[in-house]
C-alpha positions in Angstrom: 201.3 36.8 102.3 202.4 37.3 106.2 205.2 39.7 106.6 207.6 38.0 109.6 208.0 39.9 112.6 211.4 40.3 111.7 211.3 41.5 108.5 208.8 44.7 110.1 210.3 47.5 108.1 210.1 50.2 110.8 211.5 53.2 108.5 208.6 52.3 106.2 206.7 55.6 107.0 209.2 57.7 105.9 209.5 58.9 102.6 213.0 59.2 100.7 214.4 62.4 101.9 213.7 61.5 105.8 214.9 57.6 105.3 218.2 58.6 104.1 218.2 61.4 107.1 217.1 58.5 109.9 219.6 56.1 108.1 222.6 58.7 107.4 226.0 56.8 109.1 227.0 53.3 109.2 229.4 50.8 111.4 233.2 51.9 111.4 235.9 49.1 112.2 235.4 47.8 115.3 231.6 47.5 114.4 229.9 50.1 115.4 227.2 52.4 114.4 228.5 56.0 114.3 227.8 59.0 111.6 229.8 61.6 110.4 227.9 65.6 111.0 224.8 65.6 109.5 222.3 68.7 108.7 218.6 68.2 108.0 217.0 71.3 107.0 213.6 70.5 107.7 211.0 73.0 105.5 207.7 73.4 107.4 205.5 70.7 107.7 207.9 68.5 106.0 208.0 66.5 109.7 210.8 67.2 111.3 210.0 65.7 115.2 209.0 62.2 112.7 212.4 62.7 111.3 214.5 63.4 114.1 212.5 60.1 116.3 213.1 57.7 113.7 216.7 58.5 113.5 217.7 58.6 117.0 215.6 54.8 117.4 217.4 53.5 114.2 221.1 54.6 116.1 219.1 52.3 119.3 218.3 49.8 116.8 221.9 49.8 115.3 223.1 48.9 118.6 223.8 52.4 120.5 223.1 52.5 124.0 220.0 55.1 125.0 222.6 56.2 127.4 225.1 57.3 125.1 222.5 59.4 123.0 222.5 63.9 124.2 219.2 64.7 122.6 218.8 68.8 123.0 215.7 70.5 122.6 214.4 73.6 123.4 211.1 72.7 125.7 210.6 69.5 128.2 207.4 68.7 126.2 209.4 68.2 123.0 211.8 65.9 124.7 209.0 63.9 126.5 207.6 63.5 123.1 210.3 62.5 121.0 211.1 59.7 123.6 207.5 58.8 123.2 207.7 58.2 119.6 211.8 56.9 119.9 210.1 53.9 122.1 207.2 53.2 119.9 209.8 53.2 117.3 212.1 51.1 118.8 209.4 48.3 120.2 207.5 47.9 117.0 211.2 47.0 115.1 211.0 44.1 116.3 214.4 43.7 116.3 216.8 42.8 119.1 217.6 45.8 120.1 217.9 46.6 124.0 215.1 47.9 125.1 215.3 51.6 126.3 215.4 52.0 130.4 212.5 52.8 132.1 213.2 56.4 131.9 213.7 56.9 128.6 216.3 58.5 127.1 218.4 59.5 130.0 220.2 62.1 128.3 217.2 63.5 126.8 215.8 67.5 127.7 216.2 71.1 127.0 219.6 72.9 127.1 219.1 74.6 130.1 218.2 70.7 132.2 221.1 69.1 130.8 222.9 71.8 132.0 222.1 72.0 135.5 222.5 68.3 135.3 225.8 68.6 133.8 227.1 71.7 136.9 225.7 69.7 139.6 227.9 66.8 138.9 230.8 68.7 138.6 229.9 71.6 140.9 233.2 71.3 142.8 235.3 71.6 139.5 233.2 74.9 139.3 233.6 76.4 142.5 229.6 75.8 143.2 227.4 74.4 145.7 225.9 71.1 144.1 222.7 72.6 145.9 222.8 76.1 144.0 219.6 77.4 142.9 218.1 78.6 139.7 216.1 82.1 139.4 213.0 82.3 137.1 213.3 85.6 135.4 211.1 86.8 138.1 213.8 86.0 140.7 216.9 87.1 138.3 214.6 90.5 138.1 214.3 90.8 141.5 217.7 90.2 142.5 218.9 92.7 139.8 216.1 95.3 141.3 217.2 95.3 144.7 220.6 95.4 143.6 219.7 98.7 141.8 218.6 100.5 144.9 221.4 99.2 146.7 223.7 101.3 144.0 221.1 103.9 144.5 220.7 104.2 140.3 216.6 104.5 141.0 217.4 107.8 143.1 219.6 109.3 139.7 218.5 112.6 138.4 217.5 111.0 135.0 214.9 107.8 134.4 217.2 104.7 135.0 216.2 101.3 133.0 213.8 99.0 135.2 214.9 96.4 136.3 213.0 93.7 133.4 214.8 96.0 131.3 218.6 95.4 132.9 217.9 91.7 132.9 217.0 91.8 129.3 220.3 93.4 128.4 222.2 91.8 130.4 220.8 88.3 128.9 221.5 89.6 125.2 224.6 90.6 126.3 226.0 87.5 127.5 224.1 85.3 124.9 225.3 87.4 121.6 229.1 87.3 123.7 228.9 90.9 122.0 230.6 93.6 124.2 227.8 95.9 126.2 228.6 99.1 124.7 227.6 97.1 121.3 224.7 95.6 123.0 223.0 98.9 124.0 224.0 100.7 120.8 222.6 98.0 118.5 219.4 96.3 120.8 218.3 99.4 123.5 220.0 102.8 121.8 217.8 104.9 124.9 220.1 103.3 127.7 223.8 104.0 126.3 224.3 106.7 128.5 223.9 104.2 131.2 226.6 101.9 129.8 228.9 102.9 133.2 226.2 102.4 135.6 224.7 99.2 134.0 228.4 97.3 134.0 228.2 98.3 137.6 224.8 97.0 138.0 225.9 93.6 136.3 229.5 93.1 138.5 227.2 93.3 141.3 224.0 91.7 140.3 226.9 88.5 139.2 228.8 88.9 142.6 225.4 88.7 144.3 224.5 85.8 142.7 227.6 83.9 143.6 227.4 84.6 147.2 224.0 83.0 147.3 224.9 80.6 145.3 222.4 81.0 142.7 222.2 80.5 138.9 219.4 82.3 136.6 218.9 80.8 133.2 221.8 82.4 131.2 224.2 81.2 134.0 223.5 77.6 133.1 224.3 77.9 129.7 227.5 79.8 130.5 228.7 78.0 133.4 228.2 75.0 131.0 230.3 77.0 128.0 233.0 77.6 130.5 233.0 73.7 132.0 233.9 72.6 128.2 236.0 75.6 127.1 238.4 73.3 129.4 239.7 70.5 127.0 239.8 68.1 129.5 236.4 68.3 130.6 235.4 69.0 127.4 236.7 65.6 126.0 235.7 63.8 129.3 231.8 65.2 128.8 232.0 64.4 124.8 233.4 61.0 125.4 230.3 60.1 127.5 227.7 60.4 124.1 228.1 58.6 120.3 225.7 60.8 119.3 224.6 64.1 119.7 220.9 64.9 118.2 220.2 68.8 118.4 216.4 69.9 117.5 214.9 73.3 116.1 219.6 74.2 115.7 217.8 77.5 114.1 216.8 78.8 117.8 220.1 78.3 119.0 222.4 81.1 120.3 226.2 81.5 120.1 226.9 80.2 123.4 224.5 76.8 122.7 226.8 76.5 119.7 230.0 76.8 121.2 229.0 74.3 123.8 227.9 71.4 120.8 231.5 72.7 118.9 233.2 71.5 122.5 231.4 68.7 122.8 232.2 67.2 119.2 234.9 69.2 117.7 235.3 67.1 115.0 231.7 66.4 114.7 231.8 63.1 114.8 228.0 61.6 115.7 226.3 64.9 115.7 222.8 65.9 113.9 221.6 69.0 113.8 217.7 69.6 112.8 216.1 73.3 111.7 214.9 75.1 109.0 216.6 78.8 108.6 213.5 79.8 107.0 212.0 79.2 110.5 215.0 81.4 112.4 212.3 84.5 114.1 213.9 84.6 117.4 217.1 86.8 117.5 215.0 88.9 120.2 216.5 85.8 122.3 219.6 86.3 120.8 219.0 83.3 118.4 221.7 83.2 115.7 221.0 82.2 112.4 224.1 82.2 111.2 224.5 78.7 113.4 222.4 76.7 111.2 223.7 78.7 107.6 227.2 77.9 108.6 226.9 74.8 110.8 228.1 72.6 107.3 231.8 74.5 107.2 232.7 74.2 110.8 234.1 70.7 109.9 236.1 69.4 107.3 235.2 67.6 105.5 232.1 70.1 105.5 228.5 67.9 107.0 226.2 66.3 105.2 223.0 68.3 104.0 219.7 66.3 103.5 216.9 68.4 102.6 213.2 67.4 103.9 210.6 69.1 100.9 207.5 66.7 101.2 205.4 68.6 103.6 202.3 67.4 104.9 200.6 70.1 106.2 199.3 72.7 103.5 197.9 72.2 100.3 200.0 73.1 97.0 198.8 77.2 96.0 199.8 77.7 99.9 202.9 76.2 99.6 203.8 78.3 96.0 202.8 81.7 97.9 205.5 80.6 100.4 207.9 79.3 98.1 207.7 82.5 96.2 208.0 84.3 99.3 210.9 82.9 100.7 213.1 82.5 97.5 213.6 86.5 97.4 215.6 85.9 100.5 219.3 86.7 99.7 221.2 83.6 101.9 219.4 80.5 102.8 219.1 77.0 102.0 217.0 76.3 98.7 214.0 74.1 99.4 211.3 74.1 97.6 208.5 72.6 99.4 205.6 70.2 97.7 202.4 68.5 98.6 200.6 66.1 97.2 197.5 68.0 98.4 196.8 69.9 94.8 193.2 71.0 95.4 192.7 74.0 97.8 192.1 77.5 96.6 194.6 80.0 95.9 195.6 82.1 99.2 193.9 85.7 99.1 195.7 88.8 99.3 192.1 91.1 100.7 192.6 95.1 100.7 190.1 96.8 103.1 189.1 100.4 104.2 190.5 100.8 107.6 190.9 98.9 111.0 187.1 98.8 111.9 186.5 97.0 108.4 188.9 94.4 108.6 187.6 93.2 112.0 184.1 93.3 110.5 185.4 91.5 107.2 187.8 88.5 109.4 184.6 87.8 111.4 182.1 87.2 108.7 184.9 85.2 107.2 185.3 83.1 110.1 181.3 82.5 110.7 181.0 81.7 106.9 183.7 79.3 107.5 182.1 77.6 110.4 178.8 77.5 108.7 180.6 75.1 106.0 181.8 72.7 108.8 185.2 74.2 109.9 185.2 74.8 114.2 186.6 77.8 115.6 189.4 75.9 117.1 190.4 75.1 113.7 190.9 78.7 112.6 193.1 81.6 113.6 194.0 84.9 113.4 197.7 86.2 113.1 199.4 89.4 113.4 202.6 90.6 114.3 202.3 92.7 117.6 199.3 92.1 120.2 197.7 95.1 120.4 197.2 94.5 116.2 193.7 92.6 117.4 192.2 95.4 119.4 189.6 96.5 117.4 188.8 92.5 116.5 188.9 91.6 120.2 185.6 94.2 120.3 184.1 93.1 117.8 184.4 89.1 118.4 182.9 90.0 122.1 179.9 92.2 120.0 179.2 89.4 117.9 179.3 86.6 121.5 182.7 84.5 119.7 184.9 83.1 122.5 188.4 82.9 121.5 191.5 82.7 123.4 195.0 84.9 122.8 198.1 82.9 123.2 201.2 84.9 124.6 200.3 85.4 128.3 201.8 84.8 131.5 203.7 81.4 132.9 202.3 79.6 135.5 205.2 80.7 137.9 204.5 84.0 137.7 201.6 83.4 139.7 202.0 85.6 143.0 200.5 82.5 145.3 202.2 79.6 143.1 205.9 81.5 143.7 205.2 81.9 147.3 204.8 78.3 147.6 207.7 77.1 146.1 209.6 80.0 147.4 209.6 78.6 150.8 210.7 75.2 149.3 213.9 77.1 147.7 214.6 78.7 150.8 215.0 74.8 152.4 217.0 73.4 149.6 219.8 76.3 149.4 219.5 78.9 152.7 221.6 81.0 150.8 219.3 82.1 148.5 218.5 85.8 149.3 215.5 86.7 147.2 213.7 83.1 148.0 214.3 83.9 151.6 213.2 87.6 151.2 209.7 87.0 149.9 209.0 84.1 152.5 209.8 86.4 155.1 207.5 89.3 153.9 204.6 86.8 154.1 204.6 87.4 157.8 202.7 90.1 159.1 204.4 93.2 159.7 207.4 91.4 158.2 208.5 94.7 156.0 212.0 94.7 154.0 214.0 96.4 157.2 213.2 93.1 158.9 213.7 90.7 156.4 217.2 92.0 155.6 217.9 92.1 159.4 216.7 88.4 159.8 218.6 87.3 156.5 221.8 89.1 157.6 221.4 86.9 161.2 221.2 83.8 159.5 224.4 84.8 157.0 226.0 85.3 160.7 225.1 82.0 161.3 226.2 80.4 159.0 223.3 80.1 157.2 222.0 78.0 159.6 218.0 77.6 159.1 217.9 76.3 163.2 219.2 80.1 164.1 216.0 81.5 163.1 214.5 80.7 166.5 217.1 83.3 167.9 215.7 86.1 165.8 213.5 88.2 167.5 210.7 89.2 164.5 208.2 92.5 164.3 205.7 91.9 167.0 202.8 91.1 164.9 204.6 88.0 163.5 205.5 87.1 166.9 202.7 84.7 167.1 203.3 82.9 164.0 207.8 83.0 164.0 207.9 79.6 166.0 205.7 77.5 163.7 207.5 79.2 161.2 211.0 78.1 162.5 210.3 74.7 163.0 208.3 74.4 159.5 212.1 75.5 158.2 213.8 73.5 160.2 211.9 70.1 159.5 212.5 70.9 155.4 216.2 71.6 155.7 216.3 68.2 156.5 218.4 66.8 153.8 217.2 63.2 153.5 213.3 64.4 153.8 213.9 66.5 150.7 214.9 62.7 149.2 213.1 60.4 150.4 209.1 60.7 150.2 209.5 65.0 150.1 205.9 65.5 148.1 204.8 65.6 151.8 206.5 68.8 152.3 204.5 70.4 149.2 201.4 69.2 151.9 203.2 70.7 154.5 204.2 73.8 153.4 200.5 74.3 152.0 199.1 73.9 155.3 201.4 76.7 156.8 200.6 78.8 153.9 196.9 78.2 154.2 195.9 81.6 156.8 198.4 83.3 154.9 197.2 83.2 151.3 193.6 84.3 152.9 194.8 87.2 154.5 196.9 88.4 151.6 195.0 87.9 148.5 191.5 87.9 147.1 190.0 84.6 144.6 191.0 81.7 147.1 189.4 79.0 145.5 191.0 79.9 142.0 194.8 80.1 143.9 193.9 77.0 145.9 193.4 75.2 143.2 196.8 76.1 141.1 198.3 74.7 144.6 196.8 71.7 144.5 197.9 71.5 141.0 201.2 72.0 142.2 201.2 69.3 144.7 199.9 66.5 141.9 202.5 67.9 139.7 205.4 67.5 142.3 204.6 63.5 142.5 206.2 63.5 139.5 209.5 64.0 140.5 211.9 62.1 142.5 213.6 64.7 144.6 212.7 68.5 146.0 216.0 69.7 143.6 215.0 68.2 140.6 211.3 69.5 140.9 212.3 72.8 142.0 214.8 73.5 138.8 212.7 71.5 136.3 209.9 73.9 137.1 211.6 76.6 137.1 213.3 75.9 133.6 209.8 74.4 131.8 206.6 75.9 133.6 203.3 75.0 133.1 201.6 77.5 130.7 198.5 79.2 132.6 197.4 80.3 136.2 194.5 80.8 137.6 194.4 84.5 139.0 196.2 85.4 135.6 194.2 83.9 132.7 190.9 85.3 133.0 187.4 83.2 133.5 187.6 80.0 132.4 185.9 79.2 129.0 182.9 77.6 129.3 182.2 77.5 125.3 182.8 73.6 123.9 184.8 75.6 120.6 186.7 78.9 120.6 188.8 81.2 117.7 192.5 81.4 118.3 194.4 84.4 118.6 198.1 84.7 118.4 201.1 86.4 117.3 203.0 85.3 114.8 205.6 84.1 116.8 203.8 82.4 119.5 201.8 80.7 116.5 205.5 78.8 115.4 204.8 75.1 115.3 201.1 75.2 115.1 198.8 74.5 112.2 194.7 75.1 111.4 192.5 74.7 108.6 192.2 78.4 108.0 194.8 81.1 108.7 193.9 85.3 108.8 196.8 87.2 108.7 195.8 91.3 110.3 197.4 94.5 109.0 199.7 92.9 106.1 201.2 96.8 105.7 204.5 97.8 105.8 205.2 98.8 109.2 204.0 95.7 110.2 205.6 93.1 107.7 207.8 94.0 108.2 208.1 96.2 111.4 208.7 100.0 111.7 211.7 98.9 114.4 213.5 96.0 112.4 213.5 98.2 109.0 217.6 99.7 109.5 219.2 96.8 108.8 219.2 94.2 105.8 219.4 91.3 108.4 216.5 92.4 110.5 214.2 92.8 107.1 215.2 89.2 106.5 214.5 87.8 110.0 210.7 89.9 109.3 210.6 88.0 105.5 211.3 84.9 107.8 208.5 85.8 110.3 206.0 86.5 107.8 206.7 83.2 105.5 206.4 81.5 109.1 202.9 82.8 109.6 201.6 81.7 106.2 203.1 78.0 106.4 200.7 77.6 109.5 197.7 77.0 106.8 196.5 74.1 106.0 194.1 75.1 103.1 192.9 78.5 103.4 195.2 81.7 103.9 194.1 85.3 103.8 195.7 88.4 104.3 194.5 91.3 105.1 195.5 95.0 104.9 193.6 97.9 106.0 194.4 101.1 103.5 194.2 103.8 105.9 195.1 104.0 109.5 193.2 106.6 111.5 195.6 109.3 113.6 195.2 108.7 117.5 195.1 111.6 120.0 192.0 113.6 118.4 188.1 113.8 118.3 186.0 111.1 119.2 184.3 112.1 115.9 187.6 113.1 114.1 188.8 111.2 110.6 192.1 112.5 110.4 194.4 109.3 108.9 197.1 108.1 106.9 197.3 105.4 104.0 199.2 102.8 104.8 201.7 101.6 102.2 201.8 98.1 100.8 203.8 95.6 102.1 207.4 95.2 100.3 207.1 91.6 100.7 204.0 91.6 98.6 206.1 91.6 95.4 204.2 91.1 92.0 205.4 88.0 91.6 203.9 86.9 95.1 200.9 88.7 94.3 200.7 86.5 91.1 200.2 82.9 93.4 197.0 85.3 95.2 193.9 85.7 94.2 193.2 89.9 94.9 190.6 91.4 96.2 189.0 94.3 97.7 186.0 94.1 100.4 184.3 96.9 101.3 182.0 97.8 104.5 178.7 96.5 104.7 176.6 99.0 104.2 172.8 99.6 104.4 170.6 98.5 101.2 174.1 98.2 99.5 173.5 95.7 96.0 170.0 96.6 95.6 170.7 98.8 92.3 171.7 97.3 89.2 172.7 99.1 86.1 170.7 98.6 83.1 172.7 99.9 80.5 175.6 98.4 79.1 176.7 101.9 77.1 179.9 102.8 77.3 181.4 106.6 77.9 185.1 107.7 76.4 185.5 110.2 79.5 189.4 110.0 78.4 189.0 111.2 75.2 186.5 113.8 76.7 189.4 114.8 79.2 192.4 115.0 76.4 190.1 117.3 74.4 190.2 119.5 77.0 193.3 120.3 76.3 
């Protein structure tokens, strides 16, 4: 029989657990749909981003308006795709349901985009410029750098922090909310005899920022904190969303919490999705104590649903990790299943040293493809990058492309931030450190004339026309009144509206002699520009391109990743925590010792050796059916011989209990070795040496 179009059960993919998530709330008095705070703790591969789409298209489907829906995630790509799904969702209901607007989900994106959404409308409650910037953590570096000289800390008697270094502090500073003496005592111990001079550094590197009126990434999440710790905006911003849908709430620092506590005090409408056992990111000041005590914020406490189907690995995978994690002192208690029971058991593989587990992953990984399994669909894990060294050698020995995840943003590109550095300049003149490294483009354009031509415009008023005035270095002479008028014609403020992808064009063209005087590899750089000026189509005006960019780059430049790979398949490389919501076939874990699982540095306190049990149950949940780890025995000493075999044994991973090792299938593999298995014994006599040794005595 015909199922009607009507009676289209769109929840019908879901299995229990994640239909009574998608379906959690129902219609109050007045009629309609809302929820009271609801957890989902999501085990690995138990699908989450299936979870979290159906639920926010059953509240569309239920009536709620797309408009009135905050959905926070943590990249632009997971946004775009959960929309994608929400609308398949929401179209193949067949119900009548309003359709979602063109857009989407209007209030759909990352923390940090909703934020500068959120200060741009009420930038004049805030004391901003609704035209502020945003620094990359290039920029925020930068500005922090030549606030350092300014101070003259780089001229101090003793090594000062760099500046990558000061930014980092500063950002776990301000995202734990801990005090900075803490920060450095707990996070950097070598800088806290700079705790003086770096709460120097930061009143200035903050006073600077405000007087260019420029935000860098932690700024949007505090400015946002600060908008809501006001009740009246705080209720006026909340009042605008039924429902507020949080993904991956694991990753989320203090402030990001205190903003959602604002937002919905009582909690009314909110959804929080993570898994704890997934919480490896307190180097970004991630808190997991927001997911383990989201439920008690509210009274009466939130709902907890608990997602244990997964989908991904097969069953003696999934036991390993179960027995893994459930040593873990405080957590939520999931214990995940498949209905995948065939698989073998995952290997726990001792080897001799570093040389022989490189030799022993690689004839692993060709065995593997010679059964049918593609590079692609393997990889090889470890905790800290330079843990593949030797493997990296030996892959290039044996002619096996692969590629190592973990490298640099598109941004960071030295041509790509030129680019858009004149485009920042346009859209807020106040910027200092755009306007410095357009400047130093020129020729003969050093620093002493860059901060002379910046402090005539701040005279000004910051009027980009003035630049004509400015007498520049005589080499640049020629090129200062094409440069003038290029600055003048994208200051205009309804060009940076209305059709302003030309400027990308423009600004290219004016670049063009530049670029070729300055660096080498044109055709690689002139290509990531072209990228560029396809990508900028995208958006509707130079502001929201600029700061969209600048919060969610692109992943890979050209004059940063290397020659391009001309091979059709390829092994993957990656960390541990760059491998977090991935998946392959096959999954080799390197140097399972402890000092690595966990590491050396996060072994003084209990909570850090729980965050490491975390990381290591993440890397083995990234298998679908075949897991191996490996650990070398002995560790050879650096700084002797070429010849030398001076080493130390490593000692066994703690995590590798006996009852883990029980789920494993052990094993020890040895070094190829010339005419090795060519002798067999013949006898089958046996020899009492022990009795032979007590006797002895």
């Amino acid at each position: 029989m015909q199922v009607a179009e009507q009676d289209f059960d769109y929840l019908g993919r879901l299995n229990r657990a994640q239909r009574v998530a998608a379906e959690f709330g129902g219609r109050d008095d007045d009629g309609c749909f809302t929820a009271p705070p609801l957890l989902i703790i999501a085990g690995a591969g138990t699908g989450k981003t299936m979870t979290l789409a159906h639920r926010v298209a059953h509240l569309v489907v239920e009536g709620v308006a797309a408009e009135r829906i905050l959905l926070l995630t943590f990249t632009r790509r997971a946004a775009q795709e959960m929309t994608r799904r929400v609308e398949n969702i929401v179209h193949a209901s067949a119900r009548d349901a309003a359709p979602l607007p063109s857009g989407g989900l209007p209030w759909s994106g990352t923390f940090h985009s909703i934020a500068n959404r959120l200060l741009r409308r009420f930038a004049h409650n805030l004391g901003l410029d609704p035209g502020f910037s945003v620094l990359d953590r290039g920029d925020a570096a930068d500005m922090i750098d030549v606030v350092r000289h300014e101070l003259k800390l780089t001229r101090a008697s003793r090594r000062f922090p760099k500046k990558d270094t000061c930014l980092a502090i500063y950002s776990r500073r301000v995202n734990t909310q801990k005090p900075l003496a803490e920060t450095l005592d707990q996070f950097y111990p070598w800088c806290v005899d700079w705790a003086d001079e770096l709460g120097e550094l930061f009143r200035h590197y903050v006073e600077r920022k405000q007087q260019s009126q420029s935000l860098d990434y932690d700024d949007l999440l505090l400015y946002w904190k600060h908008l809501v710790g006001e009740p009246e905006f705080a209720e006026e911003i909340g009042s605008w969303f039924d429902h507020v849908l949080v993904d991956e709430y694991q990753d989320t620092n203090l402030v990001q919490a205190e903003i959602l506590k604002a937002l919905k005090p009582r909690g009314n409408g909110v959804t929080v999705v993570g898994d704890d056992a997934q919480s490896i990111y307190s180097f970004r000041a991630a808190e997991v104590e927001n997911i383990l005590g989201f439920p008690d914020q509210f009274v009466p406490t939130a709902q907890v649903i608990t997602l244990e189907q997964n989908y991904r690995s097969t069953q003696p995978v999934l036991d390993a990790a179960n027995c893994l994690i459930a040593q873990s002192e405080r957590q939520y208690r999931k214990n995940l299943f498949s209905e995948r029971r065939d698989g073998a058991r995952p290997a726990y593989v001792t080897v001799e040293d570093g040389d022989a587990e490189a030799e022993f992953v690689v004839e692993k990984i060709l065995a593997n493809r010679e059964q049918g399994m593609q590079l692609r669909e393997q990889a090889v894990l470890f905790r800290g990058s330079h843990h593949s060294d030797r493997l990296e050698l030996e892959l290039v020995r044996r002619n096996i492309p692969y590629v190592k995840y973990g490298g640099l943003k598109f941004l960071e590109a030295a041509h790509v931030k030129d680019l858009l550095s004149v485009l920042k300049w346009a859209e807020n003149p106040k910027n200092e450190v755009a306007a410095f490294r357009v400047l130093k483009l020129l020729p003969g354009m050093g620093p002493s004339y860059a901060a002379r031509c910046f402090a005539h415009l701040a005279l000004n008023g910051h009027r980009l026309g003035s630049l004509a005035e400015f007498r520049p270095p005589a080499a640049a002479a020629g090129d200062w009144p094409a440069f003038c008028e290029l600055l003048v014609d994208l200051g205009d403020t309804e060009a940076a509206t209305q059709g302003w992808q030309a400027q990308v064009t423009q600004v290219r063209h004016w670049y063009q002699p530049h670029l070729e005087r300055i660096y080498d590899g044109i055709d690689t750089r002139e290509a990531d520009l072209e990228q560029l000026e396809q990508i900028s189509g995208r958006y509707p005006t130079r502001e929201r391109f600029l700061t969209e960019l600048t919060l969610d780059p692109p992943s890979a430049a050209g004059d940063l990743a290397g020659d391009p790979l001309l091979d059709e398949d390829y092994l993957v490389l990656s960390t541990v925590h760059s491998a977090k919501g991935q998946e392959w076939e096959a999954v080799f874990l390197l140097n399972v010792t402890d000092g690595s699982f966990p590491s050396e540095f996060a072994t003084g306190k209990p909570e850090n050796i729980e965050e490491e049990r975390r990381l290591f149950y993440v890397a083995m949940t990234r298998a679908r059916q075949s897991l191996m780890l490996v650990s070398p025995l002995r560790f050879h000493v650096t700084q002797q011989r070429r010849d030398g075999d001076k080493h130390v044994y490593g000692a066994r991973s703690r995590f590798m209990t006996e009852q883990l090792l029980a789920t494993m299938d052990q094993r020890f593999a040895g070094r190829s070795a010339q005419g090795a298995g060519t002798f067999r014994v013949r006898s089958d006599r046996t020899i009492d040496v022990a009795e032979k040794m007590r006797q002895m005595w």
